[in-house]
N, C-alpha and C positions, 0 to 999 in steps of 0.2 A: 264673149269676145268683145274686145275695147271697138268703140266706133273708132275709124280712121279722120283725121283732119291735115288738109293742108292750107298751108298758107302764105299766100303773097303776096311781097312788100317789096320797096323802091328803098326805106328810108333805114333809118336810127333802130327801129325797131323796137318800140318801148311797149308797145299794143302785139305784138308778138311774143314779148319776151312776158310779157306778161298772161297770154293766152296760155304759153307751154307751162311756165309755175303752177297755173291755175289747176291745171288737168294732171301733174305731175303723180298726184295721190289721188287721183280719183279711177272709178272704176269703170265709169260712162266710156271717158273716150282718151284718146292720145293726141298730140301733135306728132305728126311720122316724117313731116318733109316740108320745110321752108323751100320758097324757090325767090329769085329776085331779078328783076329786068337791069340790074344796075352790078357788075364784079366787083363793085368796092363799096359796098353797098355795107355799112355796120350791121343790118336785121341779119346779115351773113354769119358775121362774128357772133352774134349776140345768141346766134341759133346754134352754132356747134361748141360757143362754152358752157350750154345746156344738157350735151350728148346728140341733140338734136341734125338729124343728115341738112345740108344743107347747099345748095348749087344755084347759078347764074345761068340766065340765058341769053340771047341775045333777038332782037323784034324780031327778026328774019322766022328765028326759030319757033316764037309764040304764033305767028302765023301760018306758018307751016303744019298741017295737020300730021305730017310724020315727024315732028319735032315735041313739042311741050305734051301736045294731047297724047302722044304715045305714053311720054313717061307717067303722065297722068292716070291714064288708060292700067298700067304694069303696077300704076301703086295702091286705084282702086278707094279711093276717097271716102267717106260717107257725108262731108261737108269740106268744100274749099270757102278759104275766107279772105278777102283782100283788106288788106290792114295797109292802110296805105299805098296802095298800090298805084303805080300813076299814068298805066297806060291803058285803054282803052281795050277791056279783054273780048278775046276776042269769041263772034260768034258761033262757030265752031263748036268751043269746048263747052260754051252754054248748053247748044242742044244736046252734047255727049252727058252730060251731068246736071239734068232738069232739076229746077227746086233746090239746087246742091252748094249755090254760088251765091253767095253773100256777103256785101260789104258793108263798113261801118264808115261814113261821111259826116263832119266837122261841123254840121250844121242841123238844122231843121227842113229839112226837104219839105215844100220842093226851094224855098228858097235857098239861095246860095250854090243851088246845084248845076252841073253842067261843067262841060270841057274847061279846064284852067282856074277851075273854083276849085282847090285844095291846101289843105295847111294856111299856112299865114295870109296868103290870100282871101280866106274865107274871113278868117278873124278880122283882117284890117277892112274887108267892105261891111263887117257888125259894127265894126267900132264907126264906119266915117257916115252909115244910115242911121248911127244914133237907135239900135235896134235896143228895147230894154229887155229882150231874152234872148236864147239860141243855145244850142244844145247839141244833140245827137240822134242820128237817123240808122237803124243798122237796116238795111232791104237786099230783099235779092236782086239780082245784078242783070240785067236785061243787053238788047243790041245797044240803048243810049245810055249816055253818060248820068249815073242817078236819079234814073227813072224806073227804076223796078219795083215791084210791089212794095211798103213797108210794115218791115216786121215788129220796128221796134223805137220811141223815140222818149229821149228825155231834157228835160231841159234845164238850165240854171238861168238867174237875173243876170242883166248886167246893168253896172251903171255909169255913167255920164265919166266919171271916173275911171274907169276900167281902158287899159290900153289893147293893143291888140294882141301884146306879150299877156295880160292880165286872162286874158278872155282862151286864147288858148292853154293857160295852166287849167280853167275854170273846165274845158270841154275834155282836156284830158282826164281829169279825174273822172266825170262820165263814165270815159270810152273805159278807162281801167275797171272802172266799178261794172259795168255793167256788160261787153264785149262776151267775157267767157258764161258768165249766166245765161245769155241770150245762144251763146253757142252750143250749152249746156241744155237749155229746152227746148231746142231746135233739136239735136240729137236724142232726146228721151221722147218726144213725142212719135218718134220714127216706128 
């Protein structure tokens, strides 16, 4: 029987859309259920022109332990993944689903980490520290803002040269390359 995955995202959904391709043919696991804090959110669209089920929620109801963790609970996970996801998940569903929760962050943890360090954000404080690397951190997902164990990090150069448009094409390819392998060992090791 296929492992179960879900996953949630705020954005564009490029690191989603490219999770579910990844697992499409394969026999480990599935993507079963996108979820998104955002109704207009593209990772929406991007998820049900895949087949993939996909729905919004709203904070009240991520907080609420008879809201997200229920649906959560009915779906039965074997790994959730936050692919951009930009709100602070909450404790709750951590302890329902130990070990299970894992996100991939824009950087090299632990720098760049922390509440309001995501996306372009992250990029433009590499580019204005003049940092000559940064990379990718995938860790599981704890009560603080990426500070949870890590499981996985890689990195590319950067140079003097490098914008902070430049530098997040460079960590995308990373997250692309490397996101569903790491999803993929995480599930085979189980």
């Amino acid at each position: 029987m296929k492992k179960r995955i879900v996953i949630f995202a705020s954005g564009s959904g490029t690191n989603t859309q490219n999770v579910i391709k990844y697992f499409q043919h394969k026999e480990i696991a599935e993507v079963i259920y996108v979820l998104s804090n955002k109704k207009d959110a593209k990772v929406l669209e991007r998820a049900k022109a895949l087949q993939i089920e996909a729905a919004s929620f709203s904070k009240a109801e991520i907080l609420n332990p008879e809201g997200v963790l229920a649906t959560l609970k009915s779906l039965k996970p074997d790994l959730i993944v936050l692919a951009g996801f930009l709100l602070k998940f909450p404790q709750h569903i951590i302890e329902a689903f130990p070990n299970k929760v894992i996100n991939i962050h824009p950087a090299l943890l632990p720098k760049y980490g922390g509440k309001g360090m995501y996306g372009h954000h992250v990029h433009e404080a590499v580019v204005a520290n003049k940092e000559t690397e940064t990379g990718i951190t995938i860790h599981f997902v704890n009560e603080n803002y990426d500070e949870g164990a890590i499981i996985f990090q890689a990195a590319t150069p950067v140079t003097f040269l490098d914008t902070a448009e430049d530098v997040a094409s460079l960590v995308h390819e990373l997250e692309y390359e490397w996101l569903p392998k790491i999803i993929e060992e995480l599930l085979t090791e189980e």
